[in-house]
Every structure is written in structure tokens, then in C-alpha cells.
N, CA and C atoms of all chains as a GROMACS GRO file, in nm:
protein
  504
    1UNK      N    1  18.437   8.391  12.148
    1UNK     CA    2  18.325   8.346  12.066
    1UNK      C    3  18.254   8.465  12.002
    2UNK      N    4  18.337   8.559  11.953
    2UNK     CA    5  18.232   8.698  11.904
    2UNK      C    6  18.168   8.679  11.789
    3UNK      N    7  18.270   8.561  11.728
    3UNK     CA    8  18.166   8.524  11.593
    3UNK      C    9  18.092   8.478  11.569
    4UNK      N   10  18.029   8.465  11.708
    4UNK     CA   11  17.869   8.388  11.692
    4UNK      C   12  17.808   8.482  11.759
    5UNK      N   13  17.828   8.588  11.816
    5UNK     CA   14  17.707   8.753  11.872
    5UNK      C   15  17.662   8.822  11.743
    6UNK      N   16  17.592   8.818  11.720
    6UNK     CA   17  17.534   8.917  11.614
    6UNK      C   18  17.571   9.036  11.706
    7UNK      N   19  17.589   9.141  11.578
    7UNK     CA   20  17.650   9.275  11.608
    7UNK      C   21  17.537   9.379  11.650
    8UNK      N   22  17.607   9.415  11.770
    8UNK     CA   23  17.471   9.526  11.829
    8UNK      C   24  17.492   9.642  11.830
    9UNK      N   25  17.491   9.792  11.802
    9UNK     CA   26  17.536   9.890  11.772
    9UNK      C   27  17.436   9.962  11.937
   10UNK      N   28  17.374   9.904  11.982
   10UNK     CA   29  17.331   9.977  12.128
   10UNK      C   30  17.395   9.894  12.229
   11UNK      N   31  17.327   9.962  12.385
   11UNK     CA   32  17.432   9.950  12.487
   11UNK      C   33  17.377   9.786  12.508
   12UNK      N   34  17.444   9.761  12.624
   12UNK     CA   35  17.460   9.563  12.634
   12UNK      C   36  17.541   9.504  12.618
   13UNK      N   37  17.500   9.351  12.648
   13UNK     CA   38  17.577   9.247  12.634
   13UNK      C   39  17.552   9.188  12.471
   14UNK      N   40  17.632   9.170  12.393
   14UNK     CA   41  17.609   9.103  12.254
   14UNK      C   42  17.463   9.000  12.253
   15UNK      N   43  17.403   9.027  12.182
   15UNK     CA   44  17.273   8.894  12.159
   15UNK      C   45  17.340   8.750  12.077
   16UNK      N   46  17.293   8.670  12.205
   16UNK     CA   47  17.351   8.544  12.081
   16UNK      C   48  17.232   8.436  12.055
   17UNK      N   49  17.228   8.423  11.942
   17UNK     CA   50  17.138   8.379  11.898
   17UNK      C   51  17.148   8.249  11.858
   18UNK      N   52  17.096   8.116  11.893
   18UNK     CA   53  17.087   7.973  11.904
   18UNK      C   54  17.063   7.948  11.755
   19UNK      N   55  16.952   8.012  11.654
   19UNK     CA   56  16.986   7.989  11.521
   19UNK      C   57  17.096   7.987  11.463
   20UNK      N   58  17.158   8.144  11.488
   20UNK     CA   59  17.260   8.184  11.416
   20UNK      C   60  17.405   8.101  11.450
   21UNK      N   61  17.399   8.026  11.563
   21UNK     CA   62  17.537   7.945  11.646
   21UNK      C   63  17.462   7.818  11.538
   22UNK      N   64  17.382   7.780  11.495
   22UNK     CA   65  17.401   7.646  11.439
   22UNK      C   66  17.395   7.662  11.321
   23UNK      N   67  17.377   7.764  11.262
   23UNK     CA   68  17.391   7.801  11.097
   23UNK      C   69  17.536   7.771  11.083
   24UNK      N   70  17.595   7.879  11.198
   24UNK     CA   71  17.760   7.879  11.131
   24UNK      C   72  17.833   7.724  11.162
   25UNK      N   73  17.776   7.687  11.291
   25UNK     CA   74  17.833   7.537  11.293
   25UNK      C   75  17.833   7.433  11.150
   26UNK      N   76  17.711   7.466  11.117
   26UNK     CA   77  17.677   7.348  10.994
   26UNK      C   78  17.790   7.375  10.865
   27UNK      N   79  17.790   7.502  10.865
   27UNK     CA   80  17.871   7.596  10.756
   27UNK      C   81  18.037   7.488  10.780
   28UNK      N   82  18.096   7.535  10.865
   28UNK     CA   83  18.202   7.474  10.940
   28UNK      C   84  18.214   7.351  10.966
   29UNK      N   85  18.110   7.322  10.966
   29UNK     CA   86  18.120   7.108  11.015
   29UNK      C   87  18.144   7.081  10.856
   30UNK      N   88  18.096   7.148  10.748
   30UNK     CA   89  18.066   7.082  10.611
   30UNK      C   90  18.190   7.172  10.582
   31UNK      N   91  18.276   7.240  10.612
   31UNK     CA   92  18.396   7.330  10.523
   31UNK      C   93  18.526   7.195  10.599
   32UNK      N   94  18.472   7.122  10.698
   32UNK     CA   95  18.600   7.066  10.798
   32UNK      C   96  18.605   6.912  10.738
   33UNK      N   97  18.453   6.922  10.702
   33UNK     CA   98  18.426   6.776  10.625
   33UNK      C   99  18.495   6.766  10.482
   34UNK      N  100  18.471   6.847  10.386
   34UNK     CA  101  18.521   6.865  10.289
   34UNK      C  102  18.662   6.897  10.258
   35UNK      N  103  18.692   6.976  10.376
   35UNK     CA  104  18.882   6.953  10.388
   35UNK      C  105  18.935   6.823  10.381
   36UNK      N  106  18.887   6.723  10.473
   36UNK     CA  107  18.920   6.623  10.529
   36UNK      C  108  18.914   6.533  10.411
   37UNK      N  109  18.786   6.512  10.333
   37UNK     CA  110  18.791   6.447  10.239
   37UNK      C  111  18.894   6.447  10.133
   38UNK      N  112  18.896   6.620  10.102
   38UNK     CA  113  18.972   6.635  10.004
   38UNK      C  114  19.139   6.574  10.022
   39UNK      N  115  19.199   6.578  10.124
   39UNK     CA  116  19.295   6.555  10.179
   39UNK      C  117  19.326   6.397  10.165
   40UNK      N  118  19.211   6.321  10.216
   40UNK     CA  119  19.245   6.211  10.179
   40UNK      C  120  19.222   6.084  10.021
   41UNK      N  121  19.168   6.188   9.943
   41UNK     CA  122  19.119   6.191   9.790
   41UNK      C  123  19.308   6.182   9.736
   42UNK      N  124  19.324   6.322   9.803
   42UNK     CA  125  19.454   6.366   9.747
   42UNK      C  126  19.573   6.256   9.776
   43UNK      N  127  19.606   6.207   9.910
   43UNK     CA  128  19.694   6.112   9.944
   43UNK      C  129  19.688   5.978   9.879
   44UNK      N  130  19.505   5.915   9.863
   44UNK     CA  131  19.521   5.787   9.801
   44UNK      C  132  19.521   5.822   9.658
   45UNK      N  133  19.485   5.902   9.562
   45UNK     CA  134  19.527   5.926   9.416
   45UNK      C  135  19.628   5.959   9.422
   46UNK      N  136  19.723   6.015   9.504
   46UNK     CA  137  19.872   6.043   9.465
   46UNK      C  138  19.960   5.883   9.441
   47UNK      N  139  19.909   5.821   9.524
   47UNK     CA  140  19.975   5.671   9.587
   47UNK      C  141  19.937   5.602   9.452
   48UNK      N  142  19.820   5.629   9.421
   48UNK     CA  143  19.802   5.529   9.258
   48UNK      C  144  19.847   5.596   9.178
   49UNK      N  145  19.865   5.698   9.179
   49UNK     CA  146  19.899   5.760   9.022
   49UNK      C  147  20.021   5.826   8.976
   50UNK      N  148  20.074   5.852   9.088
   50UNK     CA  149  20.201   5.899   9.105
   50UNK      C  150  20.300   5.840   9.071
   51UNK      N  151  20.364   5.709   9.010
   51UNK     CA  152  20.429   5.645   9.113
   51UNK      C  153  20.599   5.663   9.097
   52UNK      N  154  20.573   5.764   8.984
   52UNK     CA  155  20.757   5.761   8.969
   52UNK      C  156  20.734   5.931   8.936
   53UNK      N  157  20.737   6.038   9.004
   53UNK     CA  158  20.742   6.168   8.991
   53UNK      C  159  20.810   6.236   8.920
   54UNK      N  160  20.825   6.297   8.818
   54UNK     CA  161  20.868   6.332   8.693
   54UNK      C  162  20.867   6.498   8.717
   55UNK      N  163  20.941   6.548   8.574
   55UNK     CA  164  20.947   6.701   8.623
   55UNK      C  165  20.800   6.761   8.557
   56UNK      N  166  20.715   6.707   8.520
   56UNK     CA  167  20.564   6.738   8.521
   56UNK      C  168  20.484   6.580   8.510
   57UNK      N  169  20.370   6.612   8.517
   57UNK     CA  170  20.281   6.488   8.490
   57UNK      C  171  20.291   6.465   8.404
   58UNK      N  172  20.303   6.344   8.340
   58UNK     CA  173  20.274   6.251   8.209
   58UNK      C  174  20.119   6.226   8.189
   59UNK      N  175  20.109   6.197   8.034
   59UNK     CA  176  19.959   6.206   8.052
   59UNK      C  177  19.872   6.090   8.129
   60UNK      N  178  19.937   6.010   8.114
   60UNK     CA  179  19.887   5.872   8.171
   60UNK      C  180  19.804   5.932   8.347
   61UNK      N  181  19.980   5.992   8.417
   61UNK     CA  182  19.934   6.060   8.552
   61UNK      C  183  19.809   6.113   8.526
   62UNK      N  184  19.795   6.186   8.432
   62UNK     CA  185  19.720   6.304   8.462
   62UNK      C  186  19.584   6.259   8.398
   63UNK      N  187  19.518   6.163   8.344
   63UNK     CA  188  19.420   6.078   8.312
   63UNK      C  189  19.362   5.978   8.404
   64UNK      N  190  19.510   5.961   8.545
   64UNK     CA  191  19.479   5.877   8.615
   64UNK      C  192  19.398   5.929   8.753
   65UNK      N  193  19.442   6.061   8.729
   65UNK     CA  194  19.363   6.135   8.883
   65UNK      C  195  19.197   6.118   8.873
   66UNK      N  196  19.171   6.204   8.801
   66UNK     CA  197  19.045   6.255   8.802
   66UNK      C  198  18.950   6.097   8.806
   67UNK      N  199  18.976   5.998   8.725
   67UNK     CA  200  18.929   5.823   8.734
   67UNK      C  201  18.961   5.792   8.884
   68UNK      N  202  18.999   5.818   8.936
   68UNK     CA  203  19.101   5.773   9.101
   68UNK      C  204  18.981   5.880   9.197
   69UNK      N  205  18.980   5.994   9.167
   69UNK     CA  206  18.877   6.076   9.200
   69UNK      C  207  18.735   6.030   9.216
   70UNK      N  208  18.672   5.951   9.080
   70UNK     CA  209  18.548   5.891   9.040
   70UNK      C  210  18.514   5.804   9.164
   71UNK      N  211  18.636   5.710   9.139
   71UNK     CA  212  18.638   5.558   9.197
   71UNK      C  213  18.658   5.593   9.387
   72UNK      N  214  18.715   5.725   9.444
   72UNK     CA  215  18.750   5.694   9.575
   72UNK      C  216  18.595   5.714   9.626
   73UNK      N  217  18.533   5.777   9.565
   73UNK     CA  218  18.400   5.880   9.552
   73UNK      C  219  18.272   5.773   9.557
   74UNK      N  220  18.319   5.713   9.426
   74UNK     CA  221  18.224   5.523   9.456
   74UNK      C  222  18.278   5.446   9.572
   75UNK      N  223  18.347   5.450   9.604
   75UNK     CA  224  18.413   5.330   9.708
   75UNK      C  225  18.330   5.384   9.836
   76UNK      N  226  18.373   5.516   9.878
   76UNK     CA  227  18.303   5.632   9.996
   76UNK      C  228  18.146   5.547  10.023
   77UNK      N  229  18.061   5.513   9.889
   77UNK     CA  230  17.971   5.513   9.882
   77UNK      C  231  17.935   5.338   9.911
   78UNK      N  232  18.008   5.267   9.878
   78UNK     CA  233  17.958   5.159   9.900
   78UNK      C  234  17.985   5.124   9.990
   79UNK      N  235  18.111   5.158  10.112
   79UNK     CA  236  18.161   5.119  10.216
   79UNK      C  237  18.037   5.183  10.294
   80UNK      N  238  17.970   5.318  10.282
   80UNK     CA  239  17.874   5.369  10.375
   80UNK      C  240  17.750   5.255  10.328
   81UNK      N  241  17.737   5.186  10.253
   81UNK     CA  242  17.587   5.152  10.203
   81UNK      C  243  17.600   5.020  10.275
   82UNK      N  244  17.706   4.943  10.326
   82UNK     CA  245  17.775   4.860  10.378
   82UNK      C  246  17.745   4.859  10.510
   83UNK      N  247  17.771   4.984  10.529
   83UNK     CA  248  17.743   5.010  10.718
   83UNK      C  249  17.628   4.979  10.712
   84UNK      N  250  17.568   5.105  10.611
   84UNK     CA  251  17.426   5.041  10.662
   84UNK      C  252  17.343   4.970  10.697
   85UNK      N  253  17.381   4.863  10.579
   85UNK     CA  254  17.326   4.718  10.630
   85UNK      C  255  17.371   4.674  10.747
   86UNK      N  256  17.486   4.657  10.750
   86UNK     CA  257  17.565   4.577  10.902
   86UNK      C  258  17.493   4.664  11.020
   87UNK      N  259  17.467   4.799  11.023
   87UNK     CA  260  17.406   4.806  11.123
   87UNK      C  261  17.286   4.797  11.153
   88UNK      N  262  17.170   4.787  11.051
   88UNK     CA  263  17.091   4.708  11.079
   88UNK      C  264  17.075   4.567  11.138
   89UNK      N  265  17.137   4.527  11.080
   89UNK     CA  266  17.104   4.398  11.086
   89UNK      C  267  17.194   4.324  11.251
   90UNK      N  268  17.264   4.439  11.271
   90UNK     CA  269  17.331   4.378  11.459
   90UNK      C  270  17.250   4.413  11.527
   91UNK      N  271  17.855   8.568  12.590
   91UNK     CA  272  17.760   8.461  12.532
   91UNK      C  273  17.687   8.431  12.680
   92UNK      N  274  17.605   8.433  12.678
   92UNK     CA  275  17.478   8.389  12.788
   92UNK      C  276  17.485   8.236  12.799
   93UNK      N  277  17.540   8.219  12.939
   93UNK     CA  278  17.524   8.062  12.932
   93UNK      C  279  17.442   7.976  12.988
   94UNK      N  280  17.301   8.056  12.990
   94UNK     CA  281  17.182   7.944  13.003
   94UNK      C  282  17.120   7.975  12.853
   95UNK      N  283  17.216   7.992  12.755
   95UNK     CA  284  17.131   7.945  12.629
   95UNK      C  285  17.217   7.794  12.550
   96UNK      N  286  17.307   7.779  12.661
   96UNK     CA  287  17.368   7.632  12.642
   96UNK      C  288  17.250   7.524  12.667
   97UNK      N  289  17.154   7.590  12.782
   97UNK     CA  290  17.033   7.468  12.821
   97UNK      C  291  16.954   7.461  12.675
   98UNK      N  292  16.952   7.542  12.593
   98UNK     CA  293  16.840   7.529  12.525
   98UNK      C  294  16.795   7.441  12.453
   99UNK      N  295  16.707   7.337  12.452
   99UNK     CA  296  16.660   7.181  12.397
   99UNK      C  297  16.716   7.201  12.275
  100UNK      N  298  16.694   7.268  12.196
  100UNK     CA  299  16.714   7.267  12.042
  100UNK      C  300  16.860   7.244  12.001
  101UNK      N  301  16.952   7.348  12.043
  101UNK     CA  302  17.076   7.348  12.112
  101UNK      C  303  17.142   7.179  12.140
  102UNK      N  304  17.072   7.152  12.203
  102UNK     CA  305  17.105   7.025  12.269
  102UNK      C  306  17.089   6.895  12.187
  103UNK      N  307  16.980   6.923  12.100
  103UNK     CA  308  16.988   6.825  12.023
  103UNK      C  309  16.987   6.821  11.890
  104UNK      N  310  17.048   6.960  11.880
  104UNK     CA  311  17.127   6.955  11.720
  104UNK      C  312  17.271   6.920  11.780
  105UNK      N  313  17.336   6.979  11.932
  105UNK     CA  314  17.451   6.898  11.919
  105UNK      C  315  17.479   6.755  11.886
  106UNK      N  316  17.370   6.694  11.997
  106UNK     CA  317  17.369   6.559  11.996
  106UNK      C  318  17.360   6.492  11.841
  107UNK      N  319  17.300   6.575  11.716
  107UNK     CA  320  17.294   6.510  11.616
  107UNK      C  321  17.407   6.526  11.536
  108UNK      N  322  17.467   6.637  11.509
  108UNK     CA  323  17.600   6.656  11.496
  108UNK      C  324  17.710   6.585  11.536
  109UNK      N  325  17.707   6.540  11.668
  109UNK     CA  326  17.800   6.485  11.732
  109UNK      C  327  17.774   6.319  11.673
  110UNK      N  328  17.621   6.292  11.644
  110UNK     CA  329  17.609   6.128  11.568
  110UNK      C  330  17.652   6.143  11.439
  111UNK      N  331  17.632   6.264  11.360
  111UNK     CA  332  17.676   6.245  11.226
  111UNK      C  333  17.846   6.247  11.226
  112UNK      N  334  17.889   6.293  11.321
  112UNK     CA  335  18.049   6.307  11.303
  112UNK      C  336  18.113   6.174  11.358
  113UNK      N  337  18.019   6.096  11.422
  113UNK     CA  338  18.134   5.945  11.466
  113UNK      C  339  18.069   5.864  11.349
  114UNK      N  340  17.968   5.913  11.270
  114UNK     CA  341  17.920   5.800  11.149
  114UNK      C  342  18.015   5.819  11.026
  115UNK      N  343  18.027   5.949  11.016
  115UNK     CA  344  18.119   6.034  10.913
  115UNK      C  345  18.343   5.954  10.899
  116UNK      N  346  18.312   5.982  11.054
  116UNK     CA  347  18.466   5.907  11.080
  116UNK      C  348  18.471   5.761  11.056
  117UNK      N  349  18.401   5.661  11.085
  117UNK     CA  350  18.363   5.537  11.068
  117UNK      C  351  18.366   5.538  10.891
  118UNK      N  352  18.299   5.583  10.830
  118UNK     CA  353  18.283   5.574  10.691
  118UNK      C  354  18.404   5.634  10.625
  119UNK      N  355  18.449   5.707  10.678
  119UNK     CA  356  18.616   5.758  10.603
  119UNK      C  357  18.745   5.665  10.673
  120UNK      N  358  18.722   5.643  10.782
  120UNK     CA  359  18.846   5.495  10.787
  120UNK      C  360  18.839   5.389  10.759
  121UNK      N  361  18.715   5.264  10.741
  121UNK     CA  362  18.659   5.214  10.674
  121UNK      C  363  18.681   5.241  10.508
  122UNK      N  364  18.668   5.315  10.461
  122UNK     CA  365  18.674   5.355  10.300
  122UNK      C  366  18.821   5.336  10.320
  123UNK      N  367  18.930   5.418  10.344
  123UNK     CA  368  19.041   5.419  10.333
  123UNK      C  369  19.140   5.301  10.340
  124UNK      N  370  19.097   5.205  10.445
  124UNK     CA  371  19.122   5.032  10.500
  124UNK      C  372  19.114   5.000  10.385
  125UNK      N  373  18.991   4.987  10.354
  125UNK     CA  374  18.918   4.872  10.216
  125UNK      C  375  18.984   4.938  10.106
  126UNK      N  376  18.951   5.070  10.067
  126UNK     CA  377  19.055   5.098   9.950
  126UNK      C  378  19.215   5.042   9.918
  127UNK      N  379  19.260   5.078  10.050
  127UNK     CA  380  19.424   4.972  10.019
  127UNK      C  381  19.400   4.834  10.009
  128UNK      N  382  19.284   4.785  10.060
  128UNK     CA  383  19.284   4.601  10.051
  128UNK      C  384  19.206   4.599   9.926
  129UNK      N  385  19.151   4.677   9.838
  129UNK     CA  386  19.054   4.639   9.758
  129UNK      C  387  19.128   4.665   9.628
  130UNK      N  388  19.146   4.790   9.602
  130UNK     CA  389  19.160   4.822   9.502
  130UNK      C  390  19.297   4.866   9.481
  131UNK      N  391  19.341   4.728   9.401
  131UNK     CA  392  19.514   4.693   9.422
  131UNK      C  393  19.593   4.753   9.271
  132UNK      N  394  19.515   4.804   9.171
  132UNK     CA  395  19.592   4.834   9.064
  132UNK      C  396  19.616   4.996   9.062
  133UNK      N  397  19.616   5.070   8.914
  133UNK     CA  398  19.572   5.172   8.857
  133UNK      C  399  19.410   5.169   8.854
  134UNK      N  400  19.348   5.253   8.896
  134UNK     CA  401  19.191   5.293   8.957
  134UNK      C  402  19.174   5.321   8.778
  135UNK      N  403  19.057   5.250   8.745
  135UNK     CA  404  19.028   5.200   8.598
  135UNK      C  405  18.888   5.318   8.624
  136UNK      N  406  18.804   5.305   8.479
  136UNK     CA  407  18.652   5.370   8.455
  136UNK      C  408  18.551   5.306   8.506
  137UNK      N  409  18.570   5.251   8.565
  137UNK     CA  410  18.496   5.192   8.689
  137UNK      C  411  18.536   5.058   8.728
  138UNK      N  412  18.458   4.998   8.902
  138UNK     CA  413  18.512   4.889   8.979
  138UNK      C  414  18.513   4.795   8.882
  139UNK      N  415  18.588   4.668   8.923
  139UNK     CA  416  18.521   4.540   8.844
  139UNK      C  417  18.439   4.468   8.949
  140UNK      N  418  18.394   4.409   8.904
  140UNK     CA  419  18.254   4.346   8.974
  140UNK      C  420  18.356   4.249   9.184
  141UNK      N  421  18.464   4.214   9.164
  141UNK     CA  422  18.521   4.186   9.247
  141UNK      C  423  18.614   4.275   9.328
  142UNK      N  424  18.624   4.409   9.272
  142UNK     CA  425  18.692   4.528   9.348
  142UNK      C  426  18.530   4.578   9.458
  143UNK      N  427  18.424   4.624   9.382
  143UNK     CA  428  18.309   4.636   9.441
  143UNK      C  429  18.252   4.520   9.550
  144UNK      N  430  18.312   4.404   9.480
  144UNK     CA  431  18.218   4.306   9.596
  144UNK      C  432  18.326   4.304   9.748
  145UNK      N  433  18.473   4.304   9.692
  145UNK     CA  434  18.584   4.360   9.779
  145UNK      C  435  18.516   4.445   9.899
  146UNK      N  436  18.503   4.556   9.863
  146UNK     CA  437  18.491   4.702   9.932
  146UNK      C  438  18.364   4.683   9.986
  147UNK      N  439  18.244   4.614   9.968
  147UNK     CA  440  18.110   4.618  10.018
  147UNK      C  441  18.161   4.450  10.170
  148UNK      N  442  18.231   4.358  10.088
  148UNK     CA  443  18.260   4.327  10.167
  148UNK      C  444  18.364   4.293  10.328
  149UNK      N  445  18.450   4.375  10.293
  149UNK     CA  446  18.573   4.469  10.372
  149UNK      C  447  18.466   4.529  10.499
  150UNK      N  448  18.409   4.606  10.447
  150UNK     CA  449  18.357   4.688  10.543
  150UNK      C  450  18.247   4.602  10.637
  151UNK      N  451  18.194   4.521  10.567
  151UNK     CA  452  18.076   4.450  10.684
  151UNK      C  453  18.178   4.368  10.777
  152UNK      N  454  18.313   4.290  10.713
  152UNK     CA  455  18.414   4.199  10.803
  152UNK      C  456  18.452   4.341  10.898
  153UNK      N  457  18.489   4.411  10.853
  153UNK     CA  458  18.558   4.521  10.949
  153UNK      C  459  18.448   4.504  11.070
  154UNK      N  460  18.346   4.545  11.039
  154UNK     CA  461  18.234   4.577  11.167
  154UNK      C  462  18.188   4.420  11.193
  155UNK      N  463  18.183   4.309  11.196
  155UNK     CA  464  18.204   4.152  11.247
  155UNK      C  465  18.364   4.174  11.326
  156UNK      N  466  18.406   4.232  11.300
  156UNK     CA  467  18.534   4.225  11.368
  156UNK      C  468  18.524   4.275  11.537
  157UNK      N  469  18.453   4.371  11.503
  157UNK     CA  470  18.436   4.467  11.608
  157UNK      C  471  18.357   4.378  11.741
  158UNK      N  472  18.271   4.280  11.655
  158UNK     CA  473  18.168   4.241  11.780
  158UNK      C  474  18.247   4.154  11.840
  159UNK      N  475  18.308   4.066  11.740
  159UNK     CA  476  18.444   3.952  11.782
  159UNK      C  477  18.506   3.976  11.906
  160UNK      N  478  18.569   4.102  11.871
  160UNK     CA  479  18.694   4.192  11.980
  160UNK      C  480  18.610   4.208  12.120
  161UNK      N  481  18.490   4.253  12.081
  161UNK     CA  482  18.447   4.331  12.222
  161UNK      C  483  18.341   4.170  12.277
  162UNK      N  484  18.316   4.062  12.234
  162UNK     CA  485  18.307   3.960  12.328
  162UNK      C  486  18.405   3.898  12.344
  163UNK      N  487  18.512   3.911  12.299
  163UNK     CA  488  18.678   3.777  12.384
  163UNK      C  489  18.707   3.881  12.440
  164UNK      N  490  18.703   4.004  12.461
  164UNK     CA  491  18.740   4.075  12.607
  164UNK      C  492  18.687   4.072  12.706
  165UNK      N  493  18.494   4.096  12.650
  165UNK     CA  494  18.424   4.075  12.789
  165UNK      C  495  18.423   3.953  12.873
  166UNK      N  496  18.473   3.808  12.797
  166UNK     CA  497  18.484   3.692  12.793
  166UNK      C  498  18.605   3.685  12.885
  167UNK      N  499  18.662   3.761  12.925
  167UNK     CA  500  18.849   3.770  12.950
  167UNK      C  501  18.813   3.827  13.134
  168UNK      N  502  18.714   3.916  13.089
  168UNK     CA  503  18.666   4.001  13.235
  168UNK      C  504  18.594   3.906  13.319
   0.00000   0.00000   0.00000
């Protein structure tokens, strides 16, 4: 875990500091979040837009991502706005 | 690393909040992903149509009615 001791140039045990362990966590929870998303952005726009793989994209493909992008992005959003209610209301 | 700064309240309940935002986070990305294959069955257009949206808002509340379903015909079983 050294990458959470701030660096001490005198004698001791490394200082670790409870701010600095949840700065980098947040950093990391949101770099693991954003992988994850991206990943699955990527699998369901490939599945719509892809569907016969060519030796480059056609324009159609390539008009179809970034709309597929929009829409997984709205969907994200209404399925969470969804929870919300449902869990209120149990 | 000093491990009585694992006790530390603050510590403790930024894990604990972290740890709620990450089973809310997972819930909302398998959920999205479900309903996306049941919802939105064509080429992804410039926006929903009014029944892809009502789809996906309603996908997800059946998904979680599902859940309460499951977990009383089991307790029902016990």
C-alpha cells in the first residue's frame, strides 16, 4: 500500500493519511466506473451497429455509434430514475 | 500503514458510503443493460420513441417487483 503513504524524506514509519487514502479511492472508484461503462457502451453499440463488419465502417456504421452512444446514456438515466421511484415507494 | 487508522469514523463511513454507491451503481448498469436488449429492438434512432422510453422506465420497476415476488415464494417455501 505505499501509494497511499505520503513520502517522508526523515526517519520513521511512512505517514498515512485518511484524507489522502480517500482522495485516491474516489479518483479510482470513478477511473473503474468509467472503464466499466465505457466497456459496456462499447459492446451494446457494437451489437446495433455493427452488424455485418466490413473492411472499414460504412457511413451508416459510423453515424450509428455516436446516436447509440446518446441513447445508451438516456436509457442509464431513466432506468436509474426508475429505481428511484420503485425504491421509494417499497 | 498504521492499523488503528482503519478505526477512524470518517474512514468508516466514507467506506460504508462507497460501498452503497457501488451496489446502487451495479443495480443501475445491469438493469440498463436487461432493459436495453428488451427495449430497444432496432437501429438506436435521435432519440427514444415515446414506447422505447415507456419500455425502459418500465422494465426496470418489473425487474425490482420481481425481486419482492422471488424473495416471498421462498420465504413462503421455508
Amino acid at each position: 500500500m505505499d501509494s497511499f503513504s505520503t513520502g517522508s524524506s526523515g526517519t520513521g514509519p511512512p505517514q498515512f493519511s485518511t484524507d489522502e487514502f480517500m482522495d485516491q479511492m474516489k479518483v479510482q472508484l470513478a477511473q473503474a466506473y468509467a472503464q466499466e461503462f465505457l466497456e459496456t457502451v462499447r459492446e451494446k453499440c457494437f451489437e446495433k451497429c455493427i452488424t455485418k463488419p466490413g473492411s472499414s465502417l460504412s457511413g451508416s456504421e459510423s453515424s450509428c455509434v455516436p446516436r447509440c452512444v446518446d441513447r445508451y446514456i438516456e436509457a442509464t438515466g431513466i432506468v436509474g430514475r426508475a429505481l428511484l421511484t420503485s425504491r421509494s415507494n417499497s | 500503514m498504521d492499523p488503528s487508522a482503519l478505526n477512524s469514523p470518517d474512514l468508516q463511513r466514507f467506506l460504508n458510503q462507497e460501498k452503497e454507491k457501488a451496489m446502487v451503481n451495479e443495480m443501475v448498469a445491469k438493469l440498463t443493460s436487461v432493459c436495453w436488449d428488451k427495449c430497444i429492438t432496432g437501429t438506436p434512432g435521435n432519440k427514444f420513441s415515446s414506447s422505447e422510453s415507456a419500455c425502459l422506465s418500465n422494465c426496470a420497476q418489473r425487474f425490482m417487483d420481481l425481486t419482492m415476488i422471488i424473495m416471498k415464494r421462498i420465504q413462503s417455501m421455508q
